[in-house]
C-alpha positions in Angstrom: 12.1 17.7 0.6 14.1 20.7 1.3 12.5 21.0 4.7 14.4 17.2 5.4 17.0 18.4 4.1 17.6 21.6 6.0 16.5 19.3 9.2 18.9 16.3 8.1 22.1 19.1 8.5 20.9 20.8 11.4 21.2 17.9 13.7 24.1 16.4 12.0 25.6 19.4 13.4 24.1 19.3 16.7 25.0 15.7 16.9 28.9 16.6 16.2 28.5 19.7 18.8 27.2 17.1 21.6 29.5 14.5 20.6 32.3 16.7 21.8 30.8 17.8 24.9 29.8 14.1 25.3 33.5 13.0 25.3 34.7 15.9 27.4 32.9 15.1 30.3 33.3 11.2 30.2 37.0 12.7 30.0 36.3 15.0 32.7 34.2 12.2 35.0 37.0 10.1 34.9 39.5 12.6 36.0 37.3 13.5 38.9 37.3 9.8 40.4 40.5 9.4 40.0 41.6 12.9 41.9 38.8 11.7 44.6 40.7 8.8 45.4 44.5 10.3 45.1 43.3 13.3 47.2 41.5 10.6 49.7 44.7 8.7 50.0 46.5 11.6 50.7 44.2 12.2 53.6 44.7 9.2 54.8 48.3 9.4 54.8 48.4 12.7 56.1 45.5 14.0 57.8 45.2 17.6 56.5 41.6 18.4 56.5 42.3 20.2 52.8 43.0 17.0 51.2 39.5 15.8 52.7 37.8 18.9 51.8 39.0 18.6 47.7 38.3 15.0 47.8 34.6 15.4 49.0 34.6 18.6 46.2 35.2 16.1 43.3 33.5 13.1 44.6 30.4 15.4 44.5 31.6 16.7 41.3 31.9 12.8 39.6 28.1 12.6 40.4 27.0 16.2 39.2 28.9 15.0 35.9 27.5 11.6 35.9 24.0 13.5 35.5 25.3 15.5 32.7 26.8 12.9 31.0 23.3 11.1 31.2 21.8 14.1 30.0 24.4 14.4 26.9 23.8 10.8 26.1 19.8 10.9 25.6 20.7 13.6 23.6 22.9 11.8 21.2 20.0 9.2 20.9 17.6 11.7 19.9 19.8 13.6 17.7 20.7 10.7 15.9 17.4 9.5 16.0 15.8 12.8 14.2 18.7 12.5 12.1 17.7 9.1 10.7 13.9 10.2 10.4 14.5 13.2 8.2 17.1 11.0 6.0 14.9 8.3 6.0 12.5 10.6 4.6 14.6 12.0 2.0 15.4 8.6 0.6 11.7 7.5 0.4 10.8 10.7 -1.5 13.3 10.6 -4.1 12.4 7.2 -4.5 16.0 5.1 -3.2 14.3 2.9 -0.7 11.9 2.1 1.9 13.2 2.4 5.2 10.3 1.4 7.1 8.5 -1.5 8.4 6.3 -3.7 6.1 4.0 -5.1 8.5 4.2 -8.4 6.9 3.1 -9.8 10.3 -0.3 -8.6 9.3 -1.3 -10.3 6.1 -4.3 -12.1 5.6 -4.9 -13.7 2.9 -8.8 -13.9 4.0 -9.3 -10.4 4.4 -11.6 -8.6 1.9 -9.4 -6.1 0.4 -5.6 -6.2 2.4 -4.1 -9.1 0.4 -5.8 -8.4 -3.0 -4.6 -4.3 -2.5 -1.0 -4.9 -1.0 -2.5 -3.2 2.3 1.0 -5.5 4.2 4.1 -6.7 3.0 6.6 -5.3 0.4 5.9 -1.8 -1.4 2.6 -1.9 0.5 0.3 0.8 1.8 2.0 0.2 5.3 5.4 0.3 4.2 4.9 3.6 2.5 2.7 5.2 5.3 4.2 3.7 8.7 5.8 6.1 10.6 5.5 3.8 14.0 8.7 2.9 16.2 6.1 1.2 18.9 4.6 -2.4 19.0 1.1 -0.7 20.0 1.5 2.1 16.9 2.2 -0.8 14.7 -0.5 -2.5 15.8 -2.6 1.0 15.5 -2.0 1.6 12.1 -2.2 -2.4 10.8 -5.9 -2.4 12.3 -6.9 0.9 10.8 -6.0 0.2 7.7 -8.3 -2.8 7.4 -11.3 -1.5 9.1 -13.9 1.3 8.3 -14.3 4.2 10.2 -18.1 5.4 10.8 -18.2 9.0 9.1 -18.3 10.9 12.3 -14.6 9.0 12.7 -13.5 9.9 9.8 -14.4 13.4 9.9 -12.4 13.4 13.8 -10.1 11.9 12.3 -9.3 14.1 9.4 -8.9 17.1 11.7 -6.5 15.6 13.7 -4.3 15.0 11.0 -4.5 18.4 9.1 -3.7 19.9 12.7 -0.6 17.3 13.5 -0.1 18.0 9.5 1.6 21.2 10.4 3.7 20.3 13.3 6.5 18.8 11.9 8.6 19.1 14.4 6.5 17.6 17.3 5.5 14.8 15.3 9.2 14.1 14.9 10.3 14.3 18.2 7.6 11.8 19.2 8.8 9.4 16.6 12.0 9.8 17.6 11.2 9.2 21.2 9.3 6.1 20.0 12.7 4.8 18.5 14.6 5.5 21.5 12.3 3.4 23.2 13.3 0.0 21.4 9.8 -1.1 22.1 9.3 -4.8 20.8 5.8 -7.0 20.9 7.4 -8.7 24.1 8.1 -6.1 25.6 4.2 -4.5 25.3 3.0 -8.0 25.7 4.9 -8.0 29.1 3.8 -5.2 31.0 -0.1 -6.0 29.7 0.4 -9.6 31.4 1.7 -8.0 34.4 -0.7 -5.4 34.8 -3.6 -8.1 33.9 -2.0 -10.7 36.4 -4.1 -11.5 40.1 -1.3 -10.2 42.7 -3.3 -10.5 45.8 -2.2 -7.8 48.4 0.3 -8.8 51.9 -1.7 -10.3 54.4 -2.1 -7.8 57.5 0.2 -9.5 59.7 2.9 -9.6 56.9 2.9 -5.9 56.6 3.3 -5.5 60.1 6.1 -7.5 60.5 7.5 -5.7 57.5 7.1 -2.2 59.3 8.1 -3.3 62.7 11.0 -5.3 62.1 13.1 -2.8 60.4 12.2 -0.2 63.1 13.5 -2.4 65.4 16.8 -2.9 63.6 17.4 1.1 63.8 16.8 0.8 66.8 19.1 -1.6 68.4 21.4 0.0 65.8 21.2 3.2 67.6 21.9 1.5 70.9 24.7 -0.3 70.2 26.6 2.4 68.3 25.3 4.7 71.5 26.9 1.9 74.2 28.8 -0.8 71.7 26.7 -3.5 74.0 27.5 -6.7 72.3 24.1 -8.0 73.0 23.0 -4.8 71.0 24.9 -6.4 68.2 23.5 -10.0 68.9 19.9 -8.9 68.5 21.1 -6.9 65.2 22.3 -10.2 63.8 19.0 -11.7 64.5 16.9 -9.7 63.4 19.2 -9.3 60.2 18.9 -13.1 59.1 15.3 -13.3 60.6 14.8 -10.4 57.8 16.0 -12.4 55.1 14.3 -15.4 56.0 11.3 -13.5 56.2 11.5 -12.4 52.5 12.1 -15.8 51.9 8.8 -16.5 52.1 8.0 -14.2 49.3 10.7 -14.7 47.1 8.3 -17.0 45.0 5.3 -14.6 44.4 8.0 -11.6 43.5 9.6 -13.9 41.0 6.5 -14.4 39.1 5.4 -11.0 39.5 9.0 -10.2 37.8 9.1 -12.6 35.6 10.5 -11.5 31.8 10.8 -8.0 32.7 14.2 -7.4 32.2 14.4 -3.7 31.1 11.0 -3.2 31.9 11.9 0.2 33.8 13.7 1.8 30.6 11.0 0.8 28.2 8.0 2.2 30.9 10.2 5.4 31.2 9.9 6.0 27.8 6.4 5.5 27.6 6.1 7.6 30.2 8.3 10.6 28.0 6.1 9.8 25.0 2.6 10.1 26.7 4.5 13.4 28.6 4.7 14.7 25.3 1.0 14.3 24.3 0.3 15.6 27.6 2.1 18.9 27.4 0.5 19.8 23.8 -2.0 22.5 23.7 -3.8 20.5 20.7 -7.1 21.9 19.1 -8.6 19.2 17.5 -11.3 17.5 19.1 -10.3 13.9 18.7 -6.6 14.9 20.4 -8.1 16.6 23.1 -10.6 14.1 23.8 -7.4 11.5 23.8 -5.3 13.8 26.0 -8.5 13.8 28.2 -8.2 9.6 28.5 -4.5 10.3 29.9 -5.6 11.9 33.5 -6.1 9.5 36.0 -6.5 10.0 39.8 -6.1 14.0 39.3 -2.9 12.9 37.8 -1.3 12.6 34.6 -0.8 8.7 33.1 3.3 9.9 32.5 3.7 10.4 36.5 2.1 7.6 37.3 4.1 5.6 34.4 7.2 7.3 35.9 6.6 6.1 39.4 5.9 2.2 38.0 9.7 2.5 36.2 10.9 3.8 39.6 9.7 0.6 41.3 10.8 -1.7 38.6 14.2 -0.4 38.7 14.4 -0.6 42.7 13.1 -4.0 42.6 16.2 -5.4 40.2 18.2 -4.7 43.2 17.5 -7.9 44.2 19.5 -9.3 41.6 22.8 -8.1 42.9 23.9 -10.5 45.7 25.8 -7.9 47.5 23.0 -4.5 47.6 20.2 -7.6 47.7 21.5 -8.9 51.5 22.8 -5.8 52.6 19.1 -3.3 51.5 16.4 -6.5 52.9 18.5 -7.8 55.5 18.5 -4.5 57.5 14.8 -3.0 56.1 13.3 -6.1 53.9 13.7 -3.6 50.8 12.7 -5.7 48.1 9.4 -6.4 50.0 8.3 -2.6 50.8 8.9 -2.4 46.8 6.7 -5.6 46.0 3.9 -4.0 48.3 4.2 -0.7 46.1 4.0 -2.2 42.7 0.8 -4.4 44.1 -0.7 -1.5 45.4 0.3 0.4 42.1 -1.2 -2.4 40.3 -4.3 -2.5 42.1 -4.6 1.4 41.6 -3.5 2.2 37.9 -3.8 -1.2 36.1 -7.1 -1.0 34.5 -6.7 2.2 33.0 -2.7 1.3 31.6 -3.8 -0.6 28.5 -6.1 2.4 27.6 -2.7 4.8 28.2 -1.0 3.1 26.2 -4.0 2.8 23.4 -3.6 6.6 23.1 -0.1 6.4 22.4 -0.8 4.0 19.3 -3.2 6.2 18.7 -1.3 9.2 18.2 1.3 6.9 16.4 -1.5 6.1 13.5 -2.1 10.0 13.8 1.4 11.0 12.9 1.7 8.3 9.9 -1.6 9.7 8.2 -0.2 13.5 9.1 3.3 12.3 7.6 1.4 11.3 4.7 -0.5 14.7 3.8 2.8 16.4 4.8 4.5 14.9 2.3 1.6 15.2 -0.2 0.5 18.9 -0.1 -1.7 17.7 -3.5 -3.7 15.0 -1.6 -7.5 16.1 -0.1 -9.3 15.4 2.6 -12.8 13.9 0.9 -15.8 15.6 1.8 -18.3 13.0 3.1 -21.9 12.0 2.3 -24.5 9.6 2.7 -26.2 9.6 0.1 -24.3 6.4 -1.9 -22.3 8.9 -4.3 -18.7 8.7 -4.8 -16.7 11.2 -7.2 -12.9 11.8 -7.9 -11.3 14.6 -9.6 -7.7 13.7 -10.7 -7.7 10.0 -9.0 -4.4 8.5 -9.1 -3.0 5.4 -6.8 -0.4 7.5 -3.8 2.2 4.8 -3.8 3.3 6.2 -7.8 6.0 8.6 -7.6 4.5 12.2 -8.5 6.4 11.7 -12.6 4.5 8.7 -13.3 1.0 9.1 -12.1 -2.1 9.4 -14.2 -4.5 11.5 -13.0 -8.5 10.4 -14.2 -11.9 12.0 -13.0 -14.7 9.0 -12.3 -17.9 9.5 -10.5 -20.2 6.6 -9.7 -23.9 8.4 -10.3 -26.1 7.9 -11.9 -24.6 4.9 -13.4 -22.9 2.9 -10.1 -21.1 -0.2 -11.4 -18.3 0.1 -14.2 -17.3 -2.3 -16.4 -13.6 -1.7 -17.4 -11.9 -3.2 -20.7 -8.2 -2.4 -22.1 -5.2 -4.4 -23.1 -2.9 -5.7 -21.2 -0.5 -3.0 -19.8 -3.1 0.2 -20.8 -3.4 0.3 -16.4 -7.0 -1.6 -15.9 -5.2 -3.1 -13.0 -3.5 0.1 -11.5 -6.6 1.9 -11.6 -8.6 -0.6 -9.8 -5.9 -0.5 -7.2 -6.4 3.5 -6.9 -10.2 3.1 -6.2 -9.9 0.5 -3.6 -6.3 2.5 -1.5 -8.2 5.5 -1.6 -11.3 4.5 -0.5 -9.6 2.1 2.5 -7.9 6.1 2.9 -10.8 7.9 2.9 -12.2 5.0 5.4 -9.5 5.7 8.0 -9.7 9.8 7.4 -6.6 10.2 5.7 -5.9 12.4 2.7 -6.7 10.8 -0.6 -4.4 10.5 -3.5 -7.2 13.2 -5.6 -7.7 17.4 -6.4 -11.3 16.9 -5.1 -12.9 13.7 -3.5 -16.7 13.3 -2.5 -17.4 10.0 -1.2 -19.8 8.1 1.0 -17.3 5.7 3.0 -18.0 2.1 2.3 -16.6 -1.6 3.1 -14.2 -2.2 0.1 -14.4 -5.8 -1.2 -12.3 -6.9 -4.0 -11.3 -9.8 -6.0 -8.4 -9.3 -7.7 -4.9 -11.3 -6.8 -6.0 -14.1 -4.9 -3.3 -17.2 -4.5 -3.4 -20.8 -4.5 -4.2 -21.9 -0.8 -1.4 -24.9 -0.8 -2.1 -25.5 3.2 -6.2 -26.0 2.6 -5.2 -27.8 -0.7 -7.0 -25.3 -2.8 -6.8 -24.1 -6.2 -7.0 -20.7 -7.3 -10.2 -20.8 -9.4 -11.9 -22.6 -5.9 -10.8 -20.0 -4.0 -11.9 -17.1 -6.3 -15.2 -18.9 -5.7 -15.1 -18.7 -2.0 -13.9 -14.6 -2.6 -17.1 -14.2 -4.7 -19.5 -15.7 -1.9 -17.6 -13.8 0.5 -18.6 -10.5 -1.5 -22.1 -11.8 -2.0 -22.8 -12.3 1.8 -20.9 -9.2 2.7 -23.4 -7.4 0.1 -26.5 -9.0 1.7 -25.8 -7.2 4.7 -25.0 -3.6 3.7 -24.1 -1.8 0.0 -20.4 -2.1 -0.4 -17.6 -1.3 -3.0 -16.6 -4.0 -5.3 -13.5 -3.9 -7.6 -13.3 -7.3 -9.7 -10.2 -8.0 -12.0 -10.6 -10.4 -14.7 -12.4 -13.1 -12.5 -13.0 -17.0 -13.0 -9.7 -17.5 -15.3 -10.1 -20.7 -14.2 -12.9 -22.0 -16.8 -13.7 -22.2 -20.3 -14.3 -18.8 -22.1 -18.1 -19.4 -22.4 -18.4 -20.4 -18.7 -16.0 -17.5 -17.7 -18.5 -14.8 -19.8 -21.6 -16.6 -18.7 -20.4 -16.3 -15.1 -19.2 -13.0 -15.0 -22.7 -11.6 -16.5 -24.3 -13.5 -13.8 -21.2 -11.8 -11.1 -22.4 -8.0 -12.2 -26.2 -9.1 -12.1 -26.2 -9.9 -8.4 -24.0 -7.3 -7.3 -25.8 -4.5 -8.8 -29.2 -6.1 -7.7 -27.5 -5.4 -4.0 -27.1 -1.9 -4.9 -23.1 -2.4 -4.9 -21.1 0.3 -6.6 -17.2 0.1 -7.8 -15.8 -1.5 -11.2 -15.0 -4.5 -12.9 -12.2 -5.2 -15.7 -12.7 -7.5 -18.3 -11.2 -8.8 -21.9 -14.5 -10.2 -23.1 -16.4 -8.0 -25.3 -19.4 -9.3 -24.8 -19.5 -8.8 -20.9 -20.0 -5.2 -21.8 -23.2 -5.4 -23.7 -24.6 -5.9 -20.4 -24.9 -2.3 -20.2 -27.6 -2.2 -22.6 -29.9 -4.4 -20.0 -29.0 -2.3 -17.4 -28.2 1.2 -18.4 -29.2 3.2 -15.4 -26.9 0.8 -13.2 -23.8 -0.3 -15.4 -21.2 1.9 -17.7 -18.8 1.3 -20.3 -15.4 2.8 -19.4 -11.7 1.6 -21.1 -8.4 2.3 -21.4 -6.5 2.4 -24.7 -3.4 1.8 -26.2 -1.8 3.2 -29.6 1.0 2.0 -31.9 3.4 4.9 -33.0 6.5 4.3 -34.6 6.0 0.4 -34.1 5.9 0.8 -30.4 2.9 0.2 -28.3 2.1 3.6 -26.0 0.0 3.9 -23.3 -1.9 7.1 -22.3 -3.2 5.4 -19.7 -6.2 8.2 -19.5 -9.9 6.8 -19.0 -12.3 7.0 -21.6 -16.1 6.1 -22.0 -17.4 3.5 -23.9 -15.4 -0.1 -25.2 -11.8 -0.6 -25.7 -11.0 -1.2 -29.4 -7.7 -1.4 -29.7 -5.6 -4.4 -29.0 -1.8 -5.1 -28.1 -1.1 -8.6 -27.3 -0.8 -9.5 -31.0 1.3 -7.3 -32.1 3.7 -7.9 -29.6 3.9 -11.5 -29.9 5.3 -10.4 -33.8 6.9 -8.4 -32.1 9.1 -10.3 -29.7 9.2 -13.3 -32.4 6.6 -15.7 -30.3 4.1 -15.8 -33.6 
């Protein structure tokens, strides 16, 4: 916290120091043009070579301050842009809001675990870990949190973020060059299509023409400002409008090649600064280096050639300006030495741009999980193992503020399924939840929410907060069914970890029991481990069938002072105590 803090004032006063210098030379740029033209009309009126001389002196000024001004105003966007990440970060860790995206773009309601463990949407795991400003980093950290990392992975993956852990401040300056960027899904989308789309190179004869004919306008340009020959000025003329007419006949294929990149130039640039700054890191991790490795291309670095394709874009919107458009391709067909560099670029760099811009997502996913463990100096990095075990020391679910977490110790050997019982309220529920977030975590080789974790990484299925399906016409008892098949095929393939909360409400109590035994019997037949919560009693007797596979673990509640209170600690054995009751006395409903 106080390291946001101290961060949060430091470039609130930079921001004020470059504000100043900001408006000084805007003040200062405008002076110069104006004494460029006083002093130029002055030589016009007079003649005296001095008034020429100052008016070249500030005319070259206005640019060198144009350049400085550009300077000052990047820095103002990335000033205010660490400024907003560091107060953004303040907010979210004393618990006033959450500033980031939710990712609710991303929810599926099909998937194994991400609905049923608010993986998307409000309060979610996303919206407390993103730390993306890019579509592709979004995207990055959306599919990594719903997939499982093999171990070697995980264990690359883990390195990466202790290293990028420490460096605060390069992790925000690539943030904040991510939301300088104003990167969108269309505008990513864009620049894949282009790069993807067939642009068939200029025919021979085309790029003849197109190297001769402007030649030939120097030329006779030469010779009539040598002898002012009209018929010098005649062929000029000709081959001016026999320029345009020429481009003509490509004006078709460079509209589609343009088409919906507008700004395309600014957001490449900025790619191009971001992957510049992975570049330019002297990272020791093996997973970064191996990903700094996939950004050299032709013996050159991907930010060069990004730079170059940003260069073309912006020359080619020169087309759009009547004036510079007629004058730039009617003397040396401009626009079309530009279209045969982007092809050309195209041809060269396009298959490897998608996997430049994969390493930027990448290091965007990095930076969230490195936020994370930043911000949690208490969270560990699991150790990993293959041998179906899974421990926590101190196990607690991440998205709890630090006050209000609950810290239990559960290990799932010898006895790998648990069957969980506890009133309403005594944090069944929340528990279940801190399994399943820290082992999609320790799936995706991020610090877990634990003071020790040994785990052997496994698909998390769970069952827990399905909704009605009102589009398939579905109830919600049918498609708790369809969730419980999905688990049992999952299972046939490959041991996974289960969570089940309080499943088939939808039936009769003796159906419900009956069904739930049966539930536990098949999934500990296919060598599943994780947990299920319960009310019935009797589900628990189950353990005596099975008692090297299944235990008896509950969480219970006491009344004090005619108050319920939760401990919400995990014990072994049965819950005995019971609260719904005595607060329905309570609250007058019996």
């Amino acid at each position: 916290m106080e390291a946001y803090q101290s961060r949060s004032l430091k470039y609130s006063q930079e921001l004020t120091k470059t504000k100043t210098q900001y408006n000084t030379i805007s003040l200062l740029r405008l002076a110069s043009i104006l004494l460029f033209l006083i002093l130029g009309y002055y030589y016009l009126k007079e003649s005296k070579m001095w008034f020429l001389g100052l008016s070249i002196f500030f005319l070259i000024a206005f640019f060198l301050l144009m350049r400085w001004h550009t300077k000052l105003q990047f820095q103002l966007k990335m000033g205010e842009a660490l400024r907003s990440i560091n107060t953004n970060e303040i907010a979210y860790l004393e618990n006033n809001q959450l500033p980031f995206e939710k990712g609710e773009e991303f929810i599926d309601f099909h998937h194994p675990y991400a609905y049923d463990l608010d993986v998307f949407g409000n309060h979610s795991l996303f919206q407390n870990i993103n730390r993306t400003a890019t579509y592709i980093g979004k995207k990055t950290l959306a599919q990594q949190c719903v997939r499982l990392l093999p171990n070697e992975e995980i264990l690359r993956n883990q390195d990466a973020i202790k290293e990028l852990s420490g460096q605060l401040d390069w992790r925000q300056e690539f943030l904040a060059l991510a939301k300088i960027s104003q990167d969108s899904q269309q505008a990513y989308e864009t620049i894949l299509k282009w790069s993807t789309y067939n642009s068939k190179p200029l025919s021979k004869i085309s790029v003849g023409v197109s190297m001769l004919s402007p030649l030939l306008f120097v030329g006779f340009a030469v010779a009539y400002w040598s002898t002012s020959n009209m018929v010098y000025l005649n062929v000029l003329s000709f081959i001016f409008v026999f320029n345009l007419a020429f481009l003509g006949r490509f004006m078709k294929r460079m509209q589609l090649e343009m088409a919906h990149s507008t700004n395309i130039d600014t957001i490449i640039s900025h790619y191009g600064l971001l992957l510049q700054k992975i570049e330019k890191e002297d990272f020791k991790a093996e997973k970064l280096i191996d990903l700094q490795k996939q950004l050299i291309y032709q013996n050159e670095t991907a930010s060069v050639h990004l730079k170059q394709l940003a260069s073309l874009f912006s020359s080619m919107d020169t087309i759009q300006n009547l004036i510079t458009g007629v004058l730039f391709n009617g003397t040396f067909l401009f626009n079309l030495h530009i279209f045969k560099a982007l092809i050309l670029w195209k041809n060269q760099h396009a298959a490897a741009l998608e996997e430049w811009l994969a390493v930027m997502g990448e290091f965007e996913m990095l930076n969230s999980l490195a936020n994370v463990s930043y911000n949690n100096p208490d969270f560990v990095f699991p150790e990993l193992n293959t041998k179906y075990e899974i421990s926590f020391s101190n196990l607690s679910h991440p998205l709890l503020s630090k006050k209000n977490r609950v810290g239990n110790d559960i290990d799932f050997q010898p006895q790998s399924f648990m069957i969980l019982t506890g009133s309403n309220m005594s944090g069944k529920s929340t528990f279940l939840r801190s399994l399943g977030i820290n082992m999609v975590l320790t799936g995706m080789g991020a610090a877990v929410c634990a003071t020790k974790a040994n785990v052997h990484p496994m698909p998390v299925l769970v069952s827990m907060r399905l909704s009605d399906s009102l589009s398939d016409s579905e109830s919600y008892f049918f498609a708790e069914i369809k969730r419980l098949k999905q688990i049992r095929d999952e299972l046939d393939h490959r041991p996974a970890f289960v969570l089940l909360d309080e499943i088939l409400r939808g039936t009769n109590s003796d159906d419900k029991r009956s069904g739930t035994i049966e539930v536990i019997k098949k999934v500990i037949a296919k060598n599943a481990l994780g947990a299920i919560a319960t009310h019935d009693i009797e589900v628990c007797l189950t353990t005596k069938e099975f008692p090297d596979s299944l235990i008896n673990k509950c969480f219970e509640v006491e009344i004090r002072d005619n108050d319920l209170h939760f401990d919400f600690i995990l014990r072994d054995g049965i819950c005995k105590n019971k609260s719904a009751t005595f607060l329905m006395k309570k609250m007058g409903v019996i």
